[in-house]
C-alpha positions in Angstrom: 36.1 -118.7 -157.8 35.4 -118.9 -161.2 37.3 -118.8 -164.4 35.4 -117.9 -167.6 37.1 -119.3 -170.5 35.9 -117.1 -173.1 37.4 -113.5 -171.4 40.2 -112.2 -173.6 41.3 -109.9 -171.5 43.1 -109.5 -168.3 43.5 -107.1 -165.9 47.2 -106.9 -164.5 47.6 -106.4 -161.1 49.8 -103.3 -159.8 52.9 -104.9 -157.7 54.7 -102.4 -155.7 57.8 -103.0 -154.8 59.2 -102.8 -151.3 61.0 -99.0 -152.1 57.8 -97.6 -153.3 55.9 -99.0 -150.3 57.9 -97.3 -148.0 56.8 -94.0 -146.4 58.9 -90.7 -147.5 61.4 -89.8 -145.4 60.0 -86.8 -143.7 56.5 -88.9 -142.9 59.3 -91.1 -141.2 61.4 -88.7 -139.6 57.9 -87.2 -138.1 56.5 -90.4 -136.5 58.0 -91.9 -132.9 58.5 -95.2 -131.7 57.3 -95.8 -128.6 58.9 -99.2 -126.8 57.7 -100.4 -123.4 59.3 -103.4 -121.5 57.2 -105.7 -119.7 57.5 -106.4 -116.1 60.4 -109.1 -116.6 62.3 -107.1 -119.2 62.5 -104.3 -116.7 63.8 -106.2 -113.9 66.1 -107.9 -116.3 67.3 -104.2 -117.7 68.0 -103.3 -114.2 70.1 -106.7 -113.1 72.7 -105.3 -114.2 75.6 -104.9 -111.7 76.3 -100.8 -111.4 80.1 -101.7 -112.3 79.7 -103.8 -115.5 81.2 -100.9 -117.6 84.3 -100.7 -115.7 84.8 -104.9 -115.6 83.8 -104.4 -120.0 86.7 -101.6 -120.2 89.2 -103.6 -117.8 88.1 -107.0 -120.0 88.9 -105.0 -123.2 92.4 -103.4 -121.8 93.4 -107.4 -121.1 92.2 -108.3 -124.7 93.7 -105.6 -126.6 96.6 -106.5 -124.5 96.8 -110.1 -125.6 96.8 -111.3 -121.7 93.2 -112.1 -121.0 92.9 -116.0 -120.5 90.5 -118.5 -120.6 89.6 -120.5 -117.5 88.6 -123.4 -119.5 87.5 -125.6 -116.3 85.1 -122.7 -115.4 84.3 -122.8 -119.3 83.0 -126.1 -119.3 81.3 -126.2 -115.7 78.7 -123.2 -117.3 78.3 -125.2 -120.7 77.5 -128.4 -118.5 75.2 -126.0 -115.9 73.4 -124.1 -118.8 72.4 -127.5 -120.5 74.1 -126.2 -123.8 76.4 -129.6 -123.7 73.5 -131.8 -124.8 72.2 -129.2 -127.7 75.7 -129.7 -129.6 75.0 -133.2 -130.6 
């Protein structure tokens, strides 16, 4: 590139900002997003146990409830297993 000292002039550049670069809201509503897992995600996605909503909702009742304790020996067996133990430091 080369800069010529003798130009005067100078052509400004047109910034748009991050509102005017986003599509109208009916060219949004109109388009679909499409999301497809891969092979792991799917198997992850279906892990989960059939009853995990009832075990959330009976979790939550305890909560709300002020009864739901902490096995802190369990709680610091996963830390240990998971590895998150020597991340801390």
């Amino acid at each position: 590139m080369r800069i010529d000292p003798k130009a005067t002039t100078v052509t400004p550049v047109a910034i748009k900002t991050a509102r005017e670069q986003v599509a109208p809201k009916a060219e949004r509503e109109d388009r679909a997003t499409v999301v497809e897992l891969s092979s792991a995600g799917a198997a992850a996605a279906g892990a989960r146990p059939a009853d995990s909503g009832e075990k959330v909702a009976r979790l939550r009742e305890l909560i709300d409830r002020g009864e739901y304790k902490v096995d802190l020996d369990l709680l610091a067996k996963r830390i240990v297993e998971d590895g998150i133990a020597g991340d801390l430091s």
